[in-house]
LOLUM-923549 format. One line per 8 residues: number of its first residue (from 1); for each residue x, y, z of C-alpha. Coordinates in pm, 1 decimal. Example, Ala and Ser with C-alpha at 12.3 -4.5 7.8 and 13.67 -1.06 7.14 Angstrom:
// LOLUM-923549
1> 1230.0,-450.0,780.0; 1367.0,-106.0,714.0 .
//
This chain:
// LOLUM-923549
1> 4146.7,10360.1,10430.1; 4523.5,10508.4,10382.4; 4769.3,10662.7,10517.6; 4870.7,10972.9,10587.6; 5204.9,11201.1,10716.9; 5118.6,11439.8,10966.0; 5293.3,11745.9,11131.3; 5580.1,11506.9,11311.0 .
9> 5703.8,11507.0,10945.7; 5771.1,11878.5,10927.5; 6070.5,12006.9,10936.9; 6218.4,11655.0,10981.2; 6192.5,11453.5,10633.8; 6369.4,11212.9,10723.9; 6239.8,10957.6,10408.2; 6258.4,10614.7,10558.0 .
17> 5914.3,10532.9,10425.6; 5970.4,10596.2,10080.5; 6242.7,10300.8,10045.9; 5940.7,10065.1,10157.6; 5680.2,10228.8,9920.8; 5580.9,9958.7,9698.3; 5351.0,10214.0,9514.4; 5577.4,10532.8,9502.7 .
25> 5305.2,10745.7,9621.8; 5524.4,10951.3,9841.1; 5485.4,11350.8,9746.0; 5829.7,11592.9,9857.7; 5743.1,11903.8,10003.5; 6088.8,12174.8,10087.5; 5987.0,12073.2,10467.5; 5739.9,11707.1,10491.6 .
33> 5640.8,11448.8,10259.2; 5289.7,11349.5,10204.0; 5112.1,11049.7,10077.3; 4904.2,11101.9,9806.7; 4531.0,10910.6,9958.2; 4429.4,10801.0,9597.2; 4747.7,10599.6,9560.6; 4779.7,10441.8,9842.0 .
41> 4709.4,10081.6,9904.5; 4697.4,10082.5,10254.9; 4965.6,9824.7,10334.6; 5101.5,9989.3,10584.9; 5500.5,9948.4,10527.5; 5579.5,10311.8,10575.9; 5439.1,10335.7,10935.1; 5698.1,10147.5,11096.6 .
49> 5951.6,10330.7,10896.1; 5881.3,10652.6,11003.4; 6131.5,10774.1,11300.0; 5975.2,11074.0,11395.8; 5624.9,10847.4,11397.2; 5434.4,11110.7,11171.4; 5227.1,10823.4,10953.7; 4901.0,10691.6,11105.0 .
57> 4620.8,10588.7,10899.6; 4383.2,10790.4,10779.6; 4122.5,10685.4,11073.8; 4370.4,10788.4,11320.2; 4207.2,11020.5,11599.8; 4310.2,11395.5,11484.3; 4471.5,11275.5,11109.9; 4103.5,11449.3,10939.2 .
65> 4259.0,11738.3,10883.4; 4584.6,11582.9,10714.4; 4404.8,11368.2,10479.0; 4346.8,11702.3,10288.2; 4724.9,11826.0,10343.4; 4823.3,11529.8,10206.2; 4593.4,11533.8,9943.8; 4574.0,11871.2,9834.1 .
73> 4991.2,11890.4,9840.3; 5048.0,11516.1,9647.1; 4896.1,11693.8,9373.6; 5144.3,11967.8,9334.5; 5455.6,11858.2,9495.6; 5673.0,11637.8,9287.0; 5659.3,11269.5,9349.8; 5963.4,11065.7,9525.6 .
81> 6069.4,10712.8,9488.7; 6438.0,10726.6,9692.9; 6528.3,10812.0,10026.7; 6718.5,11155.1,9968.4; 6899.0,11361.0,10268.6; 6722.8,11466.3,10566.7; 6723.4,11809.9,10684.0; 7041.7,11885.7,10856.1 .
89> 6850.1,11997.1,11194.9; 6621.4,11681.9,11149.5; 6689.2,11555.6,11503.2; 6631.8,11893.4,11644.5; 6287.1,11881.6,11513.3; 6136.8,11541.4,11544.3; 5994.8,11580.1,11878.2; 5913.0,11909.8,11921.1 .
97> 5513.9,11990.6,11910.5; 5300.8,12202.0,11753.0; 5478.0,12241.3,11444.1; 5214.4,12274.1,11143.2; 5251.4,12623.1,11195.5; 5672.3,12548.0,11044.5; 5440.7,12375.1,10726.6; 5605.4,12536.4,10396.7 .
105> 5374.4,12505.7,10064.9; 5675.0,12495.6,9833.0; 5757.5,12191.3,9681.6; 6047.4,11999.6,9730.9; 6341.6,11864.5,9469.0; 6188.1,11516.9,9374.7; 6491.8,11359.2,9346.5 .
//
């Protein structure tokens, strides 16, 4: 089992869980973070973390389709180990539904 971000992320980024990362497998995306399923451990820090609730584990009801997001993205996007600065608009977005839509494929800073 591991973890992985889904769409609550998007457009929100808000990075709490990568501070608690003991394994750095967080990936930066210009609009989400993912968490790259191979390096995971499954220790389930980040969950807790995560203010707009968008980490569930991998056996979550309706994460299938994000394990490959996650996946597929971790391997292109460049890896981050610090919390950097949210969106500006963050708050505007963490609630809002039916955002996956919002999902950008370019990769973020990684700093």
């Amino acid at each position: 089992m591991t973890y992985v971000v889904t769409e609550n992320c998007i457009k929100c980024k808000y990075m709490d869980c990568v501070e608690v990362c003991p394994v750095d497998c967080f990936y930066e995306g210009e609009n989400m973070l993912v968490i790259h399923p191979d390096e995971c451990i499954d220790c389930g820090v980040c969950e807790p973390e995560c203010p707009a609730e968008a980490i569930v584990p991998d056996s979550d009801e309706g994460a299938a389709d994000w394990v490959a997001i996650n996946k597929d993205y971790a391997n292109k996007w460049p890896n981050i180990t610090a919390k950097g600065t949210s969106p500006a608009d963050a708050d505007e977005w963490k609630d809002k539904p039916n955002k996956k839509q919002q999902l950008s494929a370019n990769p973020g800073s990684g700093s």
